[in-house]
Every structure is written in C-alpha cells, then in structure tokens.
C-alpha positions in Angstrom: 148.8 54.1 61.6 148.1 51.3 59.3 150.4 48.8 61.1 147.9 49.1 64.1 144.9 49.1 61.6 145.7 45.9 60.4 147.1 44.2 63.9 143.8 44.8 65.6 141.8 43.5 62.5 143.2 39.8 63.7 141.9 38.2 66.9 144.8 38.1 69.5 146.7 34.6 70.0 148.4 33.3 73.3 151.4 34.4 71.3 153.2 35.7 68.4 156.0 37.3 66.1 156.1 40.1 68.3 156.1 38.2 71.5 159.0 36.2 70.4 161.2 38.6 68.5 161.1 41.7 71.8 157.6 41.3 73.7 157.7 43.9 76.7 161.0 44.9 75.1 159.6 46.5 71.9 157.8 50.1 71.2 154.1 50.1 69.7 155.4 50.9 66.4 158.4 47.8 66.6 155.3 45.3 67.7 152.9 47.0 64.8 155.9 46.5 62.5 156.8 42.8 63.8 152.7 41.9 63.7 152.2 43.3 59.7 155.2 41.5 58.4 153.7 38.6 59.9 150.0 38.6 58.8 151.9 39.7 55.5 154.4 36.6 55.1 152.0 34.2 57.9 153.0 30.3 56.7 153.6 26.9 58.6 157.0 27.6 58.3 156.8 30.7 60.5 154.5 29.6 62.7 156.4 26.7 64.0 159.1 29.5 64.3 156.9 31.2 66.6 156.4 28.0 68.7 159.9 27.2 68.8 160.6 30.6 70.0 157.8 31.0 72.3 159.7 27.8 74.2 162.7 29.5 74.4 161.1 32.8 75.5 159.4 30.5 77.8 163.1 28.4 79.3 165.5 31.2 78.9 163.6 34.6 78.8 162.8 37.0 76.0 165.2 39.6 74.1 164.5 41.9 71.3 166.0 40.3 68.2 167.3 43.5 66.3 167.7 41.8 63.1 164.0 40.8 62.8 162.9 44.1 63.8 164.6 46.0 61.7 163.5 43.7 58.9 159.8 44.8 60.2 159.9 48.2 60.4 162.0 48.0 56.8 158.7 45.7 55.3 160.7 43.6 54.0 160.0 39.7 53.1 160.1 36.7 54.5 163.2 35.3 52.9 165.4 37.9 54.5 165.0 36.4 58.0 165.6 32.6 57.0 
C-alpha cells in the first residue's frame, strides 16, 4: 500500500503521530494512515503536538483518538484537526 511505502521511507523516531493518537491500539492501516498525514502536513506546530501528547501518553496512558484517525484514513489536512 502506499501509506506503508512512504512510512518506511522515513527513519523511525522515539515517537510519533501514530504513537500519540492510538499506538498499540491502532490497525496497520490506522498507523499507515496517521504516519502519511503527518509526513504530509509535518510542521513545528505538530510536532510540539506530538510532544505534548507523548507526555500525556506517557502520565495518563494512551487511547485511540477517533477523530484524528478518521481524519487519517479520510487524507484530509491539517486544519481539520486544530
């Protein structure tokens, strides 16, 4: 699929849209989907929202975030999850 074509064209971080928005909780395809839209709309902005939520993965635990995904899988922009 081209979602898991272009994921595994980046090196892998510590963490990630994907690891913040579902990690364990999310099918291949939702953490293809989640890792495209971000090397698609990757800025400053979103990457201090993947710190901020990598903290609270980190204090509270992770959930899947069904808004985000959906937004993935739909390839839709950036200004739809602000």
């Amino acid at each position: 699929a081209k979602g898991a074509v272009l994921r595994h064209a980046v090196a892998p971080g510590i963490t990630g849209w994907a690891q913040v928005f579902g990690g364990t909780l999310l099918s291949e395809v939702e953490k293809n989907a989640l890792d495209e839209w971000y090397l698609m709309n990757a800025s400053p902005l979103v990457d201090l929202r993947i710190l901020l939520g990598t903290l609270r993965v980190a204090l509270v635990g992770g959930r899947r975030e069904e808004k985000t995904i959906a937004a993935a899988l739909a390839g839709l922009p950036a200004r739809v999850l602000s």
